[in-house]
N, C-alpha and C positions, 0 to 999 in steps of 0.2 A: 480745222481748229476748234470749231464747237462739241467735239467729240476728246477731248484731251481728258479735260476735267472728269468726265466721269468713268475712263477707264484707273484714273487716277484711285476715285471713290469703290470700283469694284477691289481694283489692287489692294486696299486699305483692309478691303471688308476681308477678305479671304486672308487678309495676315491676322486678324484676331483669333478666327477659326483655327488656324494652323496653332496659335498660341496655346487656345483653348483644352485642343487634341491633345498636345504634349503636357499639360498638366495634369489630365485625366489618365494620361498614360502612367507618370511620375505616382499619381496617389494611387494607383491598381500596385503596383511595382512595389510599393509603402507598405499596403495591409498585406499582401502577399507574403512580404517578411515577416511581417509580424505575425502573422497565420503559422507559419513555419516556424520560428522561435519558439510559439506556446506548445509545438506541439515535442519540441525536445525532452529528453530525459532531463531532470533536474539535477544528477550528478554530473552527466557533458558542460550544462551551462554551469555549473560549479569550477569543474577542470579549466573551462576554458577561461575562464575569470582567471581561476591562479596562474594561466600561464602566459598572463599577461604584466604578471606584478615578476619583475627583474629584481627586486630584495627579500628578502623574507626572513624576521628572526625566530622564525619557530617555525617548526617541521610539521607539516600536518600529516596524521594519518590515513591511509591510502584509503578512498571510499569505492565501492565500485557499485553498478545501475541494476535496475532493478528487474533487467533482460539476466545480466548475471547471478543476482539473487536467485532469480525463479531457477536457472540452469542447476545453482548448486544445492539449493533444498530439495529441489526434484531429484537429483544423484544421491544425494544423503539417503532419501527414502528407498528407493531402490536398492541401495546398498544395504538399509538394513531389514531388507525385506516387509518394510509398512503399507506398500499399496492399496492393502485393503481397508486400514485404519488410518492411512494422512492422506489426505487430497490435498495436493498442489492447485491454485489458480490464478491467474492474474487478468486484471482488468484496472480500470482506470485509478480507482484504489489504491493499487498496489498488489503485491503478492500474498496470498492469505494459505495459510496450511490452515484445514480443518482437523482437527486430531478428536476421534472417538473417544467420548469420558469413559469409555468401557476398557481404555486401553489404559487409559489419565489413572484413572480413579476405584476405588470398592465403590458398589452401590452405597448412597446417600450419603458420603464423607468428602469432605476436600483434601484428603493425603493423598500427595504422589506416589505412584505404584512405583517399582525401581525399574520397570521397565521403561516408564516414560523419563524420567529421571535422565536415564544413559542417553536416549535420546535427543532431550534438552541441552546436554553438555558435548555431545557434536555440533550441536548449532550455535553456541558460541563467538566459532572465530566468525561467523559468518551475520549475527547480530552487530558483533565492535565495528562491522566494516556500510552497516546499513547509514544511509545517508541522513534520515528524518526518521522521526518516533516510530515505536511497537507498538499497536492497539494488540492486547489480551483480550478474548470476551467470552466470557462464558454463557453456554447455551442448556435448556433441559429438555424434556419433554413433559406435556401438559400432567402430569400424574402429581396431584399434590402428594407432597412430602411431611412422613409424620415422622416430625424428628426435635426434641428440646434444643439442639442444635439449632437447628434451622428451621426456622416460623415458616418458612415457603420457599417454592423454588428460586425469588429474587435473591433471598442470601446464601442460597447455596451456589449460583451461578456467578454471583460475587468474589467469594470463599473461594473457589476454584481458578479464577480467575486470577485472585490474587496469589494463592498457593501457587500461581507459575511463575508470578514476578519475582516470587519472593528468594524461590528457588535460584532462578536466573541471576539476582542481585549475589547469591550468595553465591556466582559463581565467578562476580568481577565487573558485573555489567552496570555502568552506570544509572541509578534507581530514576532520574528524570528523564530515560530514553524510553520509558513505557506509560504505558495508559490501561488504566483497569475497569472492565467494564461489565456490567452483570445483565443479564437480559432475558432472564428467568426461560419461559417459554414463548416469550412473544415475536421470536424469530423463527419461526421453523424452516426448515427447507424441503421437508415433506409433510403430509397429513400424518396427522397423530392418531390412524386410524387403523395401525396394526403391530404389532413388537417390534417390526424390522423397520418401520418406519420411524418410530420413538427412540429406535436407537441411533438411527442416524440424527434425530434430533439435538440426541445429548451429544453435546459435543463442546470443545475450545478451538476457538480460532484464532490462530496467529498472524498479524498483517503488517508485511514491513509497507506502510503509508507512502505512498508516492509526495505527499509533502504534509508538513505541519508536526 
């Protein structure tokens, strides 16, 4: 009889523990989801949202992710034989085309060539259909620029940058779906220590932004 009681007190002890476990199990389970939500595309959690709302009086335009952006800019280029002047890449970002200002532009001006032009106006349908903003940004190489034009390579990088938007706008595209951004020479992605490198320098880059 004097032994009741404290199997009573062991029994007790081991049910809080049991308690305990399963609540640790429950909050692993918790961030786990939520580990996995953040790591979704932001057009999926878009869809998935509308396809949850059973009314709707306006029709939304079809968006699609930025696996399929990257698929169809990279086809575009291909098809028009630019592999050596656009780089396709994608990273947490977003999808970015690098396009050669040597392709863009005459040395020292911001006029679009008409070859980048034609270009620009295949990637249209494929802009109306990006989910969140276009950063434009123009890039140079370190060679200061002598020109009444442009006091230095900031406003030429600028200039160009926006001679894309402007383009783009006048081809339908809504003017607050992009961002202009100028960056003179302080981005390189090579050394500026031979022609072939300066010219990879000069460059715009297009990035449909994985959000904001």
């Amino acid at each position: 009889m004097p032994m009741a009681p404290k199997k009573k007190q062991e029994s007790d002890e081991g049910g809080w523990l049991t308690t305990y476990a399963d609540m640790m199990t429950l909050l692993m389970t918790f961030f786990v989801l939520l580990f996995a939500m953040s790591t979704l595309d932001p057009v999926k959690l878009e869809q998935f949202g509308d396809s949850t709302k059973k009314h709707s009086t306006k029709k939304k335009a079809k968006k699609v992710s930025l696996s399929q952006i990257n698929k169809e800019v990279k086809k575009l280029v291909v098809s028009q034989e630019l592999q050596s002047q656009v780089k396709v890449s994608m990273d947490a970002r977003g999808v970015t085309l690098g396009i050669a200002s040597d392709l863009a532009f005459a040395s020292g001006t911001a006029n679009l060539s008409a070859s980048i032009k034609s270009f620009l106006v295949k990637l249209v349908g494929t802009m109306e259909k990006a989910t969140y903003a276009i950063a434009v940004e123009g890039h140079t190489d370190n060679v200061p620029i002598r020109s009444g034009q442009f006091p230095s390579n900031w406003e030429l990088s600028a200039a160009r940058a926006s001679a894309v938007i402007r383009f783009l706008t006048s081809q339908g595209i809504a003017a607050d779906k992009f961002r202009a951004i100028g960056f003179g020479d302080t981005v390189p992605i090579a050394p500026n220590d031979t022609r072939e490198n300066q010219a990879k320098n000069r460059r715009v880059d297009i990035t449909f932004l994985t959000i904001g």
